[in-house]
C-alpha positions as CSV (number, residue, x, y, z in Angstrom):
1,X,-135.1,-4.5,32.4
2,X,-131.8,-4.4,30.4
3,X,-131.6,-2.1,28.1
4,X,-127.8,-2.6,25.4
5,X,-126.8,-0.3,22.5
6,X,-123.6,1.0,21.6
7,X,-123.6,4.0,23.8
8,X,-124.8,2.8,27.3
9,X,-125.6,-0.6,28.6
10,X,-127.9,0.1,31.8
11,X,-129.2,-2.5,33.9
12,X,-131.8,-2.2,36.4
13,X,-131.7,-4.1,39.3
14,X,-130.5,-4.9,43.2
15,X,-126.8,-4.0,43.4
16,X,-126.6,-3.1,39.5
17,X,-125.8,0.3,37.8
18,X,-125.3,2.4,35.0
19,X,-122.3,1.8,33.0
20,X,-121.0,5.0,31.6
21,X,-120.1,5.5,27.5
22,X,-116.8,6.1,28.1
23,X,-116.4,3.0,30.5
24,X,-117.6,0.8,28.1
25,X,-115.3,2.0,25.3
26,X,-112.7,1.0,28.3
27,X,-113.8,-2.3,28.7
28,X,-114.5,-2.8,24.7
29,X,-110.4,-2.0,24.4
30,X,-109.8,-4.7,27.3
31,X,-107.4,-7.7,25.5
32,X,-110.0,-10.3,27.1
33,X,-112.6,-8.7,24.9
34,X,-110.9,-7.9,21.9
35,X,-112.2,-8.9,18.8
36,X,-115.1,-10.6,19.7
37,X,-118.7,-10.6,18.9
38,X,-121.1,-7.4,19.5
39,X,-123.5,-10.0,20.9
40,X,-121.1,-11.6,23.2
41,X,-119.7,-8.7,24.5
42,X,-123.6,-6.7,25.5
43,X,-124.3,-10.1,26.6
44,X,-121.3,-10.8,29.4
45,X,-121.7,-6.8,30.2
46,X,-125.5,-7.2,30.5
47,X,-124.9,-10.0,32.4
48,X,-122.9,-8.3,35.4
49,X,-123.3,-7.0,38.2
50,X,-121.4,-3.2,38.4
51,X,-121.0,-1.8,42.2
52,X,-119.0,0.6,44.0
53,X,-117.2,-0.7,47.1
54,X,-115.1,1.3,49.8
55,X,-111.3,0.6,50.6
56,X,-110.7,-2.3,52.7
57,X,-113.4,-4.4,51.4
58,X,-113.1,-8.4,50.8
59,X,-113.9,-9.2,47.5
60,X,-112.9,-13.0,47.0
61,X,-111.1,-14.9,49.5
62,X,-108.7,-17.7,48.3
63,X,-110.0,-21.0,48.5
64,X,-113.9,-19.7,47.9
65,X,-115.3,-21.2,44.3
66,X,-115.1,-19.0,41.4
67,X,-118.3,-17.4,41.0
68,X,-117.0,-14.5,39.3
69,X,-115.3,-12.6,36.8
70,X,-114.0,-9.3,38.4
71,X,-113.2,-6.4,36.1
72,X,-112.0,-3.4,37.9
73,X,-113.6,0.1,36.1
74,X,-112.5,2.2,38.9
75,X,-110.0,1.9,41.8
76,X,-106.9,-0.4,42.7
77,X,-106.9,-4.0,43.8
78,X,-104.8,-5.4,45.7
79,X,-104.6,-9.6,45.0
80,X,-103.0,-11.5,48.1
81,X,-102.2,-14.6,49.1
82,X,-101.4,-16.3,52.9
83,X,-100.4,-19.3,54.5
84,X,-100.1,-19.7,58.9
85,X,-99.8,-16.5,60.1
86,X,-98.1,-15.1,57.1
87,X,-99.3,-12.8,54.0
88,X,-97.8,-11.3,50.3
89,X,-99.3,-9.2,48.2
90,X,-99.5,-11.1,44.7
91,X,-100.2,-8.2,42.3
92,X,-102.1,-5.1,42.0
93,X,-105.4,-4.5,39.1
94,X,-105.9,-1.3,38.1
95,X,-108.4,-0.2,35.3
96,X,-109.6,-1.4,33.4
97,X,-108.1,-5.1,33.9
98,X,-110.1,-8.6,34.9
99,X,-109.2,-10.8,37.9
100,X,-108.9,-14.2,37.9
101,X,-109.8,-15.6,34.7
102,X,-107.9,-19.3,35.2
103,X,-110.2,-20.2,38.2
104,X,-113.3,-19.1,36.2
105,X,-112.3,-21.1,33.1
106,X,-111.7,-23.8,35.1
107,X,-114.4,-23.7,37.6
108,X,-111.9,-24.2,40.5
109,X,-110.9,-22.2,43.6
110,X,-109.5,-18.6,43.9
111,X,-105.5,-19.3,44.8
112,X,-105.5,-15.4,45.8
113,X,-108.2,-13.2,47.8
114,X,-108.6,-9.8,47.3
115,X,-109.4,-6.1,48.1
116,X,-109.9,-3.1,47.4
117,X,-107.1,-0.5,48.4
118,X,-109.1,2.6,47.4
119,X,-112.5,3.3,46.4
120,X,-113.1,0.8,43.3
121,X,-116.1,0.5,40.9
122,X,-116.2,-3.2,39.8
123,X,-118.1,-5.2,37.0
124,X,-118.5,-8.5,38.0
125,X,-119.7,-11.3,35.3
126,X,-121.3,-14.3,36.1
127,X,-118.2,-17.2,35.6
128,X,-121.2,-19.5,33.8
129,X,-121.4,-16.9,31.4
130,X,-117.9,-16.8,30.6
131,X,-117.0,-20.0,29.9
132,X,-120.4,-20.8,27.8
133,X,-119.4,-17.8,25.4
134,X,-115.5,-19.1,25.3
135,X,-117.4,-22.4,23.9
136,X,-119.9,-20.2,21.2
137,X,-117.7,-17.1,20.3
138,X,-114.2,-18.8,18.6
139,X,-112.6,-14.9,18.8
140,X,-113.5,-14.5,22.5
141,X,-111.9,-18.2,23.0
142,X,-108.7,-16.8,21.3
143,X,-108.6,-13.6,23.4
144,X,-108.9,-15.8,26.5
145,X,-105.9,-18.1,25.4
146,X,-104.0,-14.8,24.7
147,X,-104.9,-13.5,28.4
148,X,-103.6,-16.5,29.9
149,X,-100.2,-16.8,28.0
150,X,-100.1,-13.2,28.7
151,X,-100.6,-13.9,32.4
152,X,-98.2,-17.3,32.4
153,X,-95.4,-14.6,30.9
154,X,-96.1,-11.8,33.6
155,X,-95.5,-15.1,36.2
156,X,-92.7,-15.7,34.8
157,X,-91.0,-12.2,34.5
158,X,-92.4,-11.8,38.2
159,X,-90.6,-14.7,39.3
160,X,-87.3,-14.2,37.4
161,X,-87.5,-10.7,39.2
162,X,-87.4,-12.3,42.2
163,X,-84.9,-14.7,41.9
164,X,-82.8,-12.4,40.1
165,X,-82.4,-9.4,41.9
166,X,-81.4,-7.6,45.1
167,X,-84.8,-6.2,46.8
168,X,-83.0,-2.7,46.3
169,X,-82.4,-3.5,42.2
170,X,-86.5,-4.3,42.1
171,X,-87.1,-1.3,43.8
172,X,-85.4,0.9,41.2
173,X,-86.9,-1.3,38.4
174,X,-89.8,-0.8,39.9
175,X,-89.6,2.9,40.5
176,X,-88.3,3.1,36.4
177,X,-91.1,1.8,35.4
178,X,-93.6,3.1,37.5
179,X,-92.2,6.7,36.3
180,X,-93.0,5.7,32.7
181,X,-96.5,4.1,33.2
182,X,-96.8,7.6,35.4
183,X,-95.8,9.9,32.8
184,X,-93.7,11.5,35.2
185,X,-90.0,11.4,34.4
186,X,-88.0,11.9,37.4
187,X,-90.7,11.0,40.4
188,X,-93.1,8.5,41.4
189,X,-96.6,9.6,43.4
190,X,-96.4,6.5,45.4
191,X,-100.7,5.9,45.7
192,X,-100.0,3.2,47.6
193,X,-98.7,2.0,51.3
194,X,-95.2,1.1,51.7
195,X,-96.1,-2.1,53.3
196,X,-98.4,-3.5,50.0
197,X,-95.2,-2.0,48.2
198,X,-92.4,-4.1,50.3
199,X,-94.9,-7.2,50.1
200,X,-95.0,-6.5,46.3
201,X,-91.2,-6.4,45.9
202,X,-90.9,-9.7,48.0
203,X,-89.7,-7.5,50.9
204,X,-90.3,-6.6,54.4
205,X,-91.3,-3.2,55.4
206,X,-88.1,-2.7,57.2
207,X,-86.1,-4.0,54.0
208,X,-88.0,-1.5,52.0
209,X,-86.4,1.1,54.2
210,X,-83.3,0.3,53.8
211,X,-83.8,-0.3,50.2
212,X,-85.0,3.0,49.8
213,X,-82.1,4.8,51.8
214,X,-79.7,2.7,49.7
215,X,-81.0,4.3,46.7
216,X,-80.6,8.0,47.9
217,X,-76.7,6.9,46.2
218,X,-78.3,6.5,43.3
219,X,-80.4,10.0,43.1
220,X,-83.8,8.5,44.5
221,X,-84.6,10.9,47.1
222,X,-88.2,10.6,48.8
223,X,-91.0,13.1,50.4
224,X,-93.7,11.5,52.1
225,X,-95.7,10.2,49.2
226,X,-93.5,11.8,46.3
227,X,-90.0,10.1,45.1
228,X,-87.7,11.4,43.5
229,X,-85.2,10.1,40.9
230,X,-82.9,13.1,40.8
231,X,-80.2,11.2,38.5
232,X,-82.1,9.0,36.7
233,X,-78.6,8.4,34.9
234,X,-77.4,6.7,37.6
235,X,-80.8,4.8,38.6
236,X,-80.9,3.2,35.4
237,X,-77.2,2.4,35.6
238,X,-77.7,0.4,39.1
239,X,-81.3,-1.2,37.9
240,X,-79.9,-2.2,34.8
241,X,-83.6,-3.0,33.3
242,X,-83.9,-5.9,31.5
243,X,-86.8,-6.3,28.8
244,X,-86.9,-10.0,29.8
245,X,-87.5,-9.2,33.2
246,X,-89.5,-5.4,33.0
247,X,-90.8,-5.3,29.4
248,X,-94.9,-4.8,28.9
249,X,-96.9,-8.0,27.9
């Protein structure tokens, strides 16, 4: 039984749950959903499949078909990609954001796997759903062209940021920015391990280090999971952020 108003959408089934008021107001606010139909919206929802998995767990593996649309209500994911013996983390999804809409659209292979790095609640939409309500609802196929320019940009800036810049100089773009999305001027709770960090930079762990030591010049002092930007002055004077490079999309 599936029962959709605009206060709760519950669905009974294996595997399924109860997707909370305030969650859905979270999802309604997503950019992939913005705009578009009541009835395409309680339809997708209604459609998935909401479950709660444990930190370490495989979610998609790169190469797999795309079954599904993954929209992460709860938790951090970690997307990664590998070739031989090596691996790099590609990105991370926290709430509430979707993962990987150009392989559902076009009914290809995941290029990334991932995983969950802490306990995550996910909604996961059928991909034959998606696509036959981008073909019915003309404002849910405009938010989807909006996601994916918004994703070619973020490419982009991601790649610029590599080619760009020292591993240290992404470091203390990343720690700016990671202050502000924190709301917590002058530190950084670091909720993740250095070694998805590094591979996020484009670094080794051991470059992370050193990157990290380099900074203590610069006023970025760190304790255990806590660093701090005692001088953020003089951060922001090595980082040099550029819009172009560390602006939102």
């Amino acid at each position: 039984m599936t029962f959709v108003n605009r206060r709760v959408i519950l669905i009974s089934a294996k595997g399924r749950g109860l997707i909370r008021a305030e969650e859905i107001t979270a999802l309604r606010g997503l950019r992939l959903f913005d705009g578009i139909a009541e009835a395409t919206f309680a339809d997708l929802v209604a459609a998935g499949y909401l479950q709660f998995f444990p930190p370490g767990v495989t979610l998609i593996r790169e190469r797999d078909p795309a079954d599904f649309l993954h929209v992460v209500v709860e938790g951090t994911v970690e997307l990664y990609a590998g070739s031989g013996e090596r691996e790099t983390t590609m990105e991370l999804i926290r709430p509430v954001g979707a993962f990987i809409l150009a392989a559902v659209l076009s009914d290809q292979i995941y290029l990334q796997s991932a995983r969950t790095l802490t306990r995550a609640r996910i909604l996961m939409i059928p991909a034959e759903r998606v696509r036959r309500w981008m073909a019915q609802d003309a404002a849910f196929m405009r938010a989807i062209v909006a996601e994916l320019a918004r994703g070619y940009r973020q490419a982009i800036k991601a790649l610029k940021n590599q080619k760009l810049r020292t591993g240290a100089e992404r470091l203390a773009n990343w720690l700016i920015t990671q202050s502000a999305e924190q709301g917590t001027p002058g530190q950084v709770n670091l909720d993740i391990e250095k070694r998805v960090l590094a591979a996020r930079l484009g670094m080794t762990p051991e470059n992370l280090s050193r990157a990290l030591a380099s900074l203590a010049n610069h006023g970025v002092h760190t304790r255990g999971t806590l660093i701090e930007i005692k001088d953020v002055g003089a951060l922001g004077g090595f980082a040099k952020p550029d819009p172009l490079i560390d602006g939102p999309e």
